[in-house]
N, C-alpha and C positions, 0 to 999 in steps of 0.2 A: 245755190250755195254748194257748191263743192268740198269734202270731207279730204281728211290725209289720214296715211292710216299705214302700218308698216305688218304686211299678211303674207304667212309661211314664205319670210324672207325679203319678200316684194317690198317695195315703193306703191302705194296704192293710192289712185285720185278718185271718190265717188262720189257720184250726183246723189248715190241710196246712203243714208243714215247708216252704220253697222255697229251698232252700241254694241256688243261685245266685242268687237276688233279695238285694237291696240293703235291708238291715237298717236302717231308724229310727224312732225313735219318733215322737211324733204327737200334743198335747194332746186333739184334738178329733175330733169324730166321721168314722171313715174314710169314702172315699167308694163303697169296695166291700171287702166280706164275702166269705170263700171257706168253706163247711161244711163237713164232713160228714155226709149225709144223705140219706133216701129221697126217690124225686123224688114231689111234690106230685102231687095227683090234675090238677091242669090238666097238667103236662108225661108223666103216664102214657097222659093222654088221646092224646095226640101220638105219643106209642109204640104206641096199640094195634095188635095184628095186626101187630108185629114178634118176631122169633125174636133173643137173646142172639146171636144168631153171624152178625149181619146191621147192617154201621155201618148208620147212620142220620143226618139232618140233619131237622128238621122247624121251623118257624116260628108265633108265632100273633103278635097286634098288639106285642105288645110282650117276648115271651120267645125266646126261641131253646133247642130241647137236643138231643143227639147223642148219641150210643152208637159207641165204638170195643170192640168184640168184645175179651174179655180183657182189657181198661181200667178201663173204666168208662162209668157214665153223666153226665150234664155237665146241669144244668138253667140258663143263663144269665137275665139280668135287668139291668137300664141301673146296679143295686149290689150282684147278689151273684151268684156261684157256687156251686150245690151240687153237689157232688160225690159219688157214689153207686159207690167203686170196685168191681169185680167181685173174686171172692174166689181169692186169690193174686196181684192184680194187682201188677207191677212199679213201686215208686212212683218211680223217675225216671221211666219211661212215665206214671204220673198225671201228674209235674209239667209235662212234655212238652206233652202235648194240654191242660192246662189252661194252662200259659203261653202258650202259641200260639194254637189253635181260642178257648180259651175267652174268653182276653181280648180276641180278636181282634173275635170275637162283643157283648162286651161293648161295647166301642169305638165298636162299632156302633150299638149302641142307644143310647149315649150321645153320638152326631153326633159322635165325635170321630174325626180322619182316621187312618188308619194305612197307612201303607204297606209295600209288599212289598221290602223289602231289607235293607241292611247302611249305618248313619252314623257319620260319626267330624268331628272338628272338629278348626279350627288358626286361633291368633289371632282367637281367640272367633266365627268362621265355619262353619258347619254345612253337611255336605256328607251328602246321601242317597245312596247307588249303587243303582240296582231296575234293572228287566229281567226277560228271559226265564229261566227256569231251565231251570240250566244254563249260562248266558254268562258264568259267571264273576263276578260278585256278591261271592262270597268272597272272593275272590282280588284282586280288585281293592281292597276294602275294607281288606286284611291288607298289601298293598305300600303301602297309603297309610298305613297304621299304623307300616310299617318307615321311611317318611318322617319322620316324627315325630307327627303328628296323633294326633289322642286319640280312646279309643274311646268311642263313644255307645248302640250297638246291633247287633246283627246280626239278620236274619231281619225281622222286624216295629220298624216304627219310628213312635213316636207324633209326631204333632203338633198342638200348640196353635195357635189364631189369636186368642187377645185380644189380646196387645198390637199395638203398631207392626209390628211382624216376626215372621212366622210362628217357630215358635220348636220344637225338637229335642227331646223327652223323652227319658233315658235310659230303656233298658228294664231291662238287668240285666245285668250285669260278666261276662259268658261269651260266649266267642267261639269259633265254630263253624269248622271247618277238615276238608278236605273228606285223605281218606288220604297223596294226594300230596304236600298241602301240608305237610302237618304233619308226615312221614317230611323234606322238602328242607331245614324247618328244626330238622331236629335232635332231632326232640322223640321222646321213648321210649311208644311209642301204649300200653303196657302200665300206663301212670302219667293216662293222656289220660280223657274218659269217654265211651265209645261211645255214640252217638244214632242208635236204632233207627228210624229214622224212613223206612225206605224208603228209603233215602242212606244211602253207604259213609261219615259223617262221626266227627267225633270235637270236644267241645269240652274248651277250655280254661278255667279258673274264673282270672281274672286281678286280680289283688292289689294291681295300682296302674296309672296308665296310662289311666283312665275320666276322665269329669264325673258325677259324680249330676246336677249339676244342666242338665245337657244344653246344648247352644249353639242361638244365632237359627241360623234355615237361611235361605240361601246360595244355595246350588249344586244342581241335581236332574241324575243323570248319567243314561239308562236304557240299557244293555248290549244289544246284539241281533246274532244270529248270522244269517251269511247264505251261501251259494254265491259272492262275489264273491270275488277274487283279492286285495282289499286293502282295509285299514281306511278305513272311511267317520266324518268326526264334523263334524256341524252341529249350531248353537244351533236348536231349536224357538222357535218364534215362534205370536201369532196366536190362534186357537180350539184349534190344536193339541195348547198347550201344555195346556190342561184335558182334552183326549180322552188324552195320556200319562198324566196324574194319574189319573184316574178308573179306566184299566185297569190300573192296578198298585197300585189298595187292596188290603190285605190281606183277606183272606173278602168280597170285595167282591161278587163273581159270586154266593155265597149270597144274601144279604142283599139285594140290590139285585135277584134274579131276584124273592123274595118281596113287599117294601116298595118298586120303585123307587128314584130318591136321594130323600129327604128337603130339602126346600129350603133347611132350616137348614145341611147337609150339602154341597149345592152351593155356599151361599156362601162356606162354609171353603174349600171347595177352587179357587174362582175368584179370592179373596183370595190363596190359594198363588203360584196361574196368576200372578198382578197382579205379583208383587212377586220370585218365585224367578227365579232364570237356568236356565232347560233345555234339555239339551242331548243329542241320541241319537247312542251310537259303535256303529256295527255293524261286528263283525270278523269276520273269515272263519273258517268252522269247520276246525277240527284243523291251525289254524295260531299260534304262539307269538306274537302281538302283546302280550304285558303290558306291556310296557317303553316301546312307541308309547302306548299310553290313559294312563300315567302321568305320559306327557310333556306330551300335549294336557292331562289336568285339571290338572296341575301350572302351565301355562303359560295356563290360563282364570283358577286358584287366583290365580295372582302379580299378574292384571291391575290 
């Protein structure tokens, strides 16, 4: 059986279940395929002389595939995923590393930008939060959701540049919340779904409250922790504003160590540069400012 599914913008046809992905149908040919299946003699080539119990990342012109130990194998392409799970693997851990790495990988190949954070929109205005991890990304995202904004994304956030305005894909109606947060408000972590990810986190599967169809972006905020005594936040301006973009694509560091940017790939993101408002808050670490950054974007938000 074959699933439809419409992810960070795509048309999506998968052989693999993706219960958090956003369910719809599609007349026409998707734009990427997820299988299941052995990886091809080019992506085995890639693996040779590695041992199952050993990740992996390896590149050739135009494929990307990975090996997460007790997962699976992942063989990526600019429209399809195959996937090649290892035997007992956990399939939220499949859907994991193939919603993330895989697509992220994907994204890539397809010069389409993707960035490292959490988006949510208000009055059809699209606001990204990236940053350091760790600086609070979540948190920041989820206090502007208790605003009222709508959610668009957590973790990885797609975007387009055809039209006029760089423009917000929804990725998929799950929003990730880090122990603390999700014990403050309420929620019984026993009901929550644990994500093994090397992170104490836990998501939530949310039932109303999104856009499918994603909002224009806006706003670019990026989070950065630092030793000073008190919250710093200034608009990026300049060249600058493309050296933030660039270091906070999502699998960007893979992909761009192999292939460099792609020139198609820098103009997306100089178009971003041209037309977003950005803006860097660095807050002091192990100190409680949420309430200060919500005020500044809130009071950037209202201008």
């Amino acid at each position: 059986m074959n699933y439809k599914y419409f992810l960070y913008g795509l048309n999506v046809e998968s052989e693999i279940q993706i219960e958090e992905a956003y369910e719809r149908e599609f007349p026409d040919k998707s734009d990427v395929r997820i299988v299941i299946g052995d990886m091809p003699k080019e992506a085995l080539d890639l693996f040779e002389d590695k041992s199952e119990d050993e990740p992996f990342v390896a590149f050739s012109k135009d494929t990307m595939v990975y090996r997460i130990p007790g997962v699976g194998d992942y063989w990526v392409t600019k429209d399809s995923i195959t996937v090649a799970p290892s035997r007992g693997a956990d399939h939220q851990q499949i859907r994991s590393f193939l919603l993330g790495s895989g697509f992220g990988y994907c994204m890539l190949l397809r010069k389409q930008v993707l960035l490292h954070g959490g988006a949510v929109a208000k009055d059809g205005k699209g606001v990204i939060v990236t940053g350091e991890s760790g600086a609070g990304k979540s948190t920041v995202t989820d206090a502007l959701l208790e605003k009222g904004f709508l959610f668009i994304a957590d973790d990885v956030c797609s975007i387009s540049v055809e039209g006029e305005r760089p423009h917000i894909n929804m990725a998929y109606p799950q929003q990730k919340l880090c122990r603390d947060a999700a014990a403050k408000k309420g929620y019984d972590l026993s009901e929550l779904i644990y994500i093994n990810e090397d992170r104490d986190k836990y998501a939530l599967r949310l039932k109303d409250g999104f856009l499918p169809e994603g909002a224009d972006f806006h706003y670019l905020f990026e989070i950065m922790l630092s030793n000073e005594e008190d919250l710093s936040f200034r608009e990026i301006t300049g060249h600058e504003k493309l050296m933030l973009i660039l270091r906070n694509i999502y699998r960007g560091e893979d992909g761009f160590k192999f292939w460099g940017v792609p020139p198609e790939y820098m103009q997306s993101c100089l178009k971003i540069a041209a037309i977003v408002q950005i803006y860097q808050i660095t807050r002091p670490k192990g100190k409680d400012t949420l309430g200060e950054v919500i005020r500044h974007i809130s009071t950037i938000f209202g201008k």
